[in-house]
C-alpha beads as a LAMMPS data file, in Angstrom:
LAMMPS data file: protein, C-alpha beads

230 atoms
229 bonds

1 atom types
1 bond types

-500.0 500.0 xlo xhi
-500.0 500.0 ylo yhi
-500.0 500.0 zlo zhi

Masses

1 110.0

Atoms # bond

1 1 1 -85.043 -238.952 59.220
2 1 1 -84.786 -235.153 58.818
3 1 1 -85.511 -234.489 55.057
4 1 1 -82.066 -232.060 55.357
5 1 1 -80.021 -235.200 56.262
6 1 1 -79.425 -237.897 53.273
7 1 1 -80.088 -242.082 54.354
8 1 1 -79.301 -245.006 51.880
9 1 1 -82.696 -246.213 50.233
10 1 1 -81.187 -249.156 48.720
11 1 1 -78.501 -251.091 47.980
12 1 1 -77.517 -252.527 44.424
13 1 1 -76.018 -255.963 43.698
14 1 1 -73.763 -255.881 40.385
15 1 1 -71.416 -258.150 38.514
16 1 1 -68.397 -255.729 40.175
17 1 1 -67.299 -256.660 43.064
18 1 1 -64.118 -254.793 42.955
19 1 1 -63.448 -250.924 42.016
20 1 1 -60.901 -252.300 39.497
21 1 1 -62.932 -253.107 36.086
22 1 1 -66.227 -251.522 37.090
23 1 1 -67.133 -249.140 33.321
24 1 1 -66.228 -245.589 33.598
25 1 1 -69.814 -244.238 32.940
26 1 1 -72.905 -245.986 32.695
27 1 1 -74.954 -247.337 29.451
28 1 1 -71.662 -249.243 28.361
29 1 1 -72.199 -252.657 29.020
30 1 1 -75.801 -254.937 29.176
31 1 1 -74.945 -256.181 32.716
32 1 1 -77.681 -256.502 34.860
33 1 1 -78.312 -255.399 38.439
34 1 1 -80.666 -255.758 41.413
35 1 1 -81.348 -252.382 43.342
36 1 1 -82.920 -253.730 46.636
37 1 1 -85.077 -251.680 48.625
38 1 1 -84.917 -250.764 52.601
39 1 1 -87.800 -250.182 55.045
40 1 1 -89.952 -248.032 54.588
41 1 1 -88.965 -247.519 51.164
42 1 1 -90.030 -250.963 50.044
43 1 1 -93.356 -250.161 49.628
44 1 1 -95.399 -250.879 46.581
45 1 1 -97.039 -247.399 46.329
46 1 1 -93.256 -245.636 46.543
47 1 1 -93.339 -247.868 43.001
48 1 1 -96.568 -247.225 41.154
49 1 1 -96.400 -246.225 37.189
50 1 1 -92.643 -246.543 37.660
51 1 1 -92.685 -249.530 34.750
52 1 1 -93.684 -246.955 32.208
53 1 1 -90.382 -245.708 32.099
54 1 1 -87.838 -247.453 29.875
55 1 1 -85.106 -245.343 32.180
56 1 1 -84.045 -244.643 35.271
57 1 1 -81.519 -242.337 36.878
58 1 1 -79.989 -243.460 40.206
59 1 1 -78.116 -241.115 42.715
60 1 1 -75.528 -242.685 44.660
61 1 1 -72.972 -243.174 47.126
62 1 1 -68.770 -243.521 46.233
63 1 1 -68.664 -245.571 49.328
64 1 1 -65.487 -247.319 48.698
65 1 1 -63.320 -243.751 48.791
66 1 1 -65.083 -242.594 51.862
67 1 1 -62.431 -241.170 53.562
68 1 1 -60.799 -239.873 50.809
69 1 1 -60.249 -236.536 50.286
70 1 1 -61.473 -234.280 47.821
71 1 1 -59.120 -232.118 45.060
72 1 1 -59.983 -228.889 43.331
73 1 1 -58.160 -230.765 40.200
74 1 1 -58.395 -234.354 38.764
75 1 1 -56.395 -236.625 35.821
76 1 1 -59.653 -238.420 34.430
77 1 1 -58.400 -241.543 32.613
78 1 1 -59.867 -240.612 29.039
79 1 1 -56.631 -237.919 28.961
80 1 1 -54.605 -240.436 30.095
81 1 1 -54.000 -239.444 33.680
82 1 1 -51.494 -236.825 32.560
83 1 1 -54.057 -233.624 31.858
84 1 1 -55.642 -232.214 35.288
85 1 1 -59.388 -230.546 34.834
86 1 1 -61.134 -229.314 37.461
87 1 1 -63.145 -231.522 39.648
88 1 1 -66.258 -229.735 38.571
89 1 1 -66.046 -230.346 35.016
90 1 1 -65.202 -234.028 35.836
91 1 1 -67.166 -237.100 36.942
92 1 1 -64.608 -238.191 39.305
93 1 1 -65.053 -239.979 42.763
94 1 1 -63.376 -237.429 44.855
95 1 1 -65.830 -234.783 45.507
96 1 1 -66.777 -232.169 48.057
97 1 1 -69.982 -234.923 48.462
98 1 1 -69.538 -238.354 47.231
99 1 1 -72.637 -238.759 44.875
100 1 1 -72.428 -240.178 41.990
101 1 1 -75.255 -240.183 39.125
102 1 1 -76.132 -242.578 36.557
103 1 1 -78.906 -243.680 34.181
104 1 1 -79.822 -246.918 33.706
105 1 1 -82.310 -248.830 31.670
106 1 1 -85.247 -250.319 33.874
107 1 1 -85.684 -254.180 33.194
108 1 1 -88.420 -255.140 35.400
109 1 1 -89.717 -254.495 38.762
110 1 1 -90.066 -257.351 41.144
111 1 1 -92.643 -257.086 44.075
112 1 1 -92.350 -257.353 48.109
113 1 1 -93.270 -260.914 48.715
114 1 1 -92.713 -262.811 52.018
115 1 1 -89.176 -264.135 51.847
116 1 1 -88.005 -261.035 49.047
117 1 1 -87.444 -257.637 48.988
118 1 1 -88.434 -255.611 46.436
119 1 1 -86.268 -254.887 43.847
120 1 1 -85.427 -253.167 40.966
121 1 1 -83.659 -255.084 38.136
122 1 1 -81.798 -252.873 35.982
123 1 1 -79.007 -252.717 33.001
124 1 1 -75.954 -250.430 32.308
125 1 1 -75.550 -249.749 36.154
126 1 1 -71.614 -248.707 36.603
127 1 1 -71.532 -249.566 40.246
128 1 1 -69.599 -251.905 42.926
129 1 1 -71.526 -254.461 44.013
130 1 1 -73.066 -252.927 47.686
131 1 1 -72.994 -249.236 46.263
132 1 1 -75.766 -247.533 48.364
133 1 1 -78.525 -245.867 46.685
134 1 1 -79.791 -242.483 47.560
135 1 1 -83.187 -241.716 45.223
136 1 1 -84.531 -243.023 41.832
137 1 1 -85.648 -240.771 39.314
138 1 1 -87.350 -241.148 36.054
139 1 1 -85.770 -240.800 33.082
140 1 1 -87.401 -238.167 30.606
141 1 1 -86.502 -237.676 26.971
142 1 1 -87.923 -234.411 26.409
143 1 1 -86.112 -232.867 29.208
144 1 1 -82.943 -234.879 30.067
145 1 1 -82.006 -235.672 26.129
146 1 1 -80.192 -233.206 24.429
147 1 1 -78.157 -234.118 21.289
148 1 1 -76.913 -230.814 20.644
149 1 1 -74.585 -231.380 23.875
150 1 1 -71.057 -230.554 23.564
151 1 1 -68.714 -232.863 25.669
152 1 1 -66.372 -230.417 26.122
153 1 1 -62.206 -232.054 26.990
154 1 1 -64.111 -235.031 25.281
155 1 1 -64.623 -234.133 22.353
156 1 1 -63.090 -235.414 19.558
157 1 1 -61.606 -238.146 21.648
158 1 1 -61.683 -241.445 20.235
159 1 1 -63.981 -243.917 21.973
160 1 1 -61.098 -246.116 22.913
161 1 1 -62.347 -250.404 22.907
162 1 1 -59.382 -253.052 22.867
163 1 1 -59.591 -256.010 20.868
164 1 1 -60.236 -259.011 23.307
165 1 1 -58.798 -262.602 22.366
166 1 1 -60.547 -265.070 25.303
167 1 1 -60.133 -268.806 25.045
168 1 1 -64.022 -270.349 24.683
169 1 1 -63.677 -272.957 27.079
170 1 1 -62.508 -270.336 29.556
171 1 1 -66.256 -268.494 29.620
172 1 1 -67.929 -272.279 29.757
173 1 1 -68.617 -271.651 33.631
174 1 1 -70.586 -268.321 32.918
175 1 1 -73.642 -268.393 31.528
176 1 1 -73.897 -266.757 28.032
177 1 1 -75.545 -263.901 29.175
178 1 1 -72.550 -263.247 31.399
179 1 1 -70.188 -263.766 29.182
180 1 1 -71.004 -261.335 26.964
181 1 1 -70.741 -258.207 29.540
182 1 1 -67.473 -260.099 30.822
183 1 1 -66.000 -259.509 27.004
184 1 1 -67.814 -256.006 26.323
185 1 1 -66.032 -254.863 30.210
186 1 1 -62.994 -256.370 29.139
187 1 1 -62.783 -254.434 25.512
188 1 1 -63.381 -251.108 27.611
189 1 1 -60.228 -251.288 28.606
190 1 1 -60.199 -250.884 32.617
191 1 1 -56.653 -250.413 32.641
192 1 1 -55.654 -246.701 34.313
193 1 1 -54.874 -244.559 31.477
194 1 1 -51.440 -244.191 32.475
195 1 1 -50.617 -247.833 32.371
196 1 1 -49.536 -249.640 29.575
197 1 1 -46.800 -252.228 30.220
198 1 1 -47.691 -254.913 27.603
199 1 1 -45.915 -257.685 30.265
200 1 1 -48.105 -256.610 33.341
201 1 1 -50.730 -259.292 33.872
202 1 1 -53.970 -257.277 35.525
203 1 1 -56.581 -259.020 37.792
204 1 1 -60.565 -258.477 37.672
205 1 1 -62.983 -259.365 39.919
206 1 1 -66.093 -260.223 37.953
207 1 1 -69.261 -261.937 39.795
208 1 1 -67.307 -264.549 41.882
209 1 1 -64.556 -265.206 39.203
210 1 1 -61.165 -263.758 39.379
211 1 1 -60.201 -262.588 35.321
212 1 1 -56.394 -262.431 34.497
213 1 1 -55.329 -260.604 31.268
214 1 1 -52.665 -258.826 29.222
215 1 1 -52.526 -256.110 26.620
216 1 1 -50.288 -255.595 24.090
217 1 1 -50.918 -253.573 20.852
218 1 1 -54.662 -252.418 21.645
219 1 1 -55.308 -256.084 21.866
220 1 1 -56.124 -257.698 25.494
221 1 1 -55.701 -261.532 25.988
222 1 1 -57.464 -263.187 28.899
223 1 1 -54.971 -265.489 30.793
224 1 1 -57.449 -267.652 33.126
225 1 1 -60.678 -267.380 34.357
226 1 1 -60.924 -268.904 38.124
227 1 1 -63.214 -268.623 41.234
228 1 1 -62.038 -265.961 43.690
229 1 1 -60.570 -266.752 47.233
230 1 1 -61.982 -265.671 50.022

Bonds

1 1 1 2
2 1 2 3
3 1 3 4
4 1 4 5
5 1 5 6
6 1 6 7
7 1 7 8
8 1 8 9
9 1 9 10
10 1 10 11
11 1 11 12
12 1 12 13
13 1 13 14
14 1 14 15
15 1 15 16
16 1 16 17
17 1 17 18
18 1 18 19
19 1 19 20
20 1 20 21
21 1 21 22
22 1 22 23
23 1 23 24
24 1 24 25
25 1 25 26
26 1 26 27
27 1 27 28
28 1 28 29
29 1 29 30
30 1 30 31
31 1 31 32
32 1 32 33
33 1 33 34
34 1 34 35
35 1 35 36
36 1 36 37
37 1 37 38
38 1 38 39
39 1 39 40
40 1 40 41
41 1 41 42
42 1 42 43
43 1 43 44
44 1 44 45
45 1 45 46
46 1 46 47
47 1 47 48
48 1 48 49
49 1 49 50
50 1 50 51
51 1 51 52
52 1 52 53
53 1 53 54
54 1 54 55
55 1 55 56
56 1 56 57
57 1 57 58
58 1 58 59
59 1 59 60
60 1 60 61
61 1 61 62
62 1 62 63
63 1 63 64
64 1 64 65
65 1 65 66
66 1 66 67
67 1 67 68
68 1 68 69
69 1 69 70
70 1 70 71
71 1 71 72
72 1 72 73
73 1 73 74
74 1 74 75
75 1 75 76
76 1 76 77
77 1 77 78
78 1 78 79
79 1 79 80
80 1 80 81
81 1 81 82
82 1 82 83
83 1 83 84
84 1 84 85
85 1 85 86
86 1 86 87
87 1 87 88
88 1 88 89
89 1 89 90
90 1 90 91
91 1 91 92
92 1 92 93
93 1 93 94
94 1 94 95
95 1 95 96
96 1 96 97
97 1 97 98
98 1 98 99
99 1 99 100
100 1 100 101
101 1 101 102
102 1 102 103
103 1 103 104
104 1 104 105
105 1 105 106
106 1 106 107
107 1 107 108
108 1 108 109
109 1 109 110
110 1 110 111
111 1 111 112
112 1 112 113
113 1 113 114
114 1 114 115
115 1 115 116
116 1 116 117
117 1 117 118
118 1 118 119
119 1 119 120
120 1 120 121
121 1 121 122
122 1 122 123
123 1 123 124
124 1 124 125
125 1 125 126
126 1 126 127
127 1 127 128
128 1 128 129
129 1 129 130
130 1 130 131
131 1 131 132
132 1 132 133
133 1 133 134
134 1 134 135
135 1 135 136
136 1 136 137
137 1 137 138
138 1 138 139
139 1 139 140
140 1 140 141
141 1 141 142
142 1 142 143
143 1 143 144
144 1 144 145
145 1 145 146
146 1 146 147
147 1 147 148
148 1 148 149
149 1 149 150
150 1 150 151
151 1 151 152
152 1 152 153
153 1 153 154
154 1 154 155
155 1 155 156
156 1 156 157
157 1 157 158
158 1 158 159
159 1 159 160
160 1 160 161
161 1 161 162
162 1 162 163
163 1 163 164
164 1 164 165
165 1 165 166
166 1 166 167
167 1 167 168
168 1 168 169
169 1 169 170
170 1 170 171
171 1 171 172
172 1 172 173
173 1 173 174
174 1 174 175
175 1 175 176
176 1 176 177
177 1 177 178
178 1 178 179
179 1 179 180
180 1 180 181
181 1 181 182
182 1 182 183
183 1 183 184
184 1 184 185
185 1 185 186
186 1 186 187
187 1 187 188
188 1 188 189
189 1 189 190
190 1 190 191
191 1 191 192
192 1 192 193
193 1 193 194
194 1 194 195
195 1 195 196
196 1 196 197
197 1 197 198
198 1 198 199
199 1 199 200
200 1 200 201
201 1 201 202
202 1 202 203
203 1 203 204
204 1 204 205
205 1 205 206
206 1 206 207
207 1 207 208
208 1 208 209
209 1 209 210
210 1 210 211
211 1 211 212
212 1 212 213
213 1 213 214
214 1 214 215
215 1 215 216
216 1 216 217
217 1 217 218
218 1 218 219
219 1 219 220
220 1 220 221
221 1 221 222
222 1 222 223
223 1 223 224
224 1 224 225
225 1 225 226
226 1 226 227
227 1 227 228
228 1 228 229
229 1 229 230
């Protein structure tokens, strides 16, 4: 490859199969993912003292809006999808380039053996399942932390979680683990921000499970939980 050209390294497996439901930045949930590795880049030496970082940041492909275009203005849902900013001061997925960045916490690392790749198995990843990964960086405090940060059109925004009401017996086919990331996607609310018809039922693809709900007054009630066609 010509180190001017850009190749997939990777590919990560998530809990998202869909666009629809996937969280907005990363960090927000505890889902886990597997970021599997391509020849040559499989290689345990690519890996070595990677484990003594407790973070990672991943650089990444919007490969599900490939061939659309990018605008020198976007409605990012936190404003509701009524307020345009400019694509620059935005994290959206229509970009001159499609990359997308993201930091994730670094579970374990799981070696090349005979009939398995190796992988990466991370949390917080904010991905669809299949996203291609470009490079893996460490993540490091004294130079990518900085609390003093202003958050610009963010700030002072309310950090906006629904209430979720879910039936028990509807999560008994996930394990508990599961479960959990299924309610704390779910209270994220991963409605557009311009929706908000309290009779709409919404569908969400999560792992191989198809997840309908409603909201009504900041309060979202899961309908059924079933296994996905197709």
């Amino acid at each position: 490859m010509n180190r001017h050209e850009i190749e997939a390294i990777a590919v990560i497996e998530t809990d998202y199969p869909e666009k629809f439901g996937v969280p907005r930045q990363s960090g927000l949930t505890e889902s886990e993912a597997r970021i599997i590795f391509h020849p040559p880049y499989d290689q345990a030496e690519c890996f070595r003292a990677i484990e003594g970082f407790s973070h990672l940041w991943l650089i990444w492909g919007f490969s599900k809006n490939q061939d659309s275009p990018w605008t020198p203005t976007v409605r990012p849902p936190r404003l509701g999808g009524n307020r345009r900013v400019g694509v620059f001061a935005s994290r959206s997925p229509f970009r001159p380039n499609g990359l997308g960045l993201s930091c994730v916490k670094l579970i374990r690392l799981e070696p090349k053996e005979k009939d398995r790749p190796l992988t990466l198995v991370v949390s917080g990843a904010d991905m669809v399942s299949g996203t291609p990964i470009y490079d893996v960086k460490p993540y490091i405090p004294y130079g990518d932390a900085h609390p003093e940060a202003s958050s610009g059109f963010l700030a002072g925004l309310p950090r906006h979680r629904l209430e979720v009401v879910c039936d028990p017996g509807l999560l008994a086919s996930l394990p508990e683990d599961k479960g959990r990331v299924l309610m704390e996607t779910l209270a994220l609310d991963p409605r557009p921000g311009y929706q908000d018809d309290p009779e709409r039922i919404y569908g969400l693809s999560f792992m191989e499970f198809e997840v309908h709900f409603k909201v009504r007054d900041q309060v979202l009630t899961v309908l059924d939980l079933a296994g996905r066609k197709g």
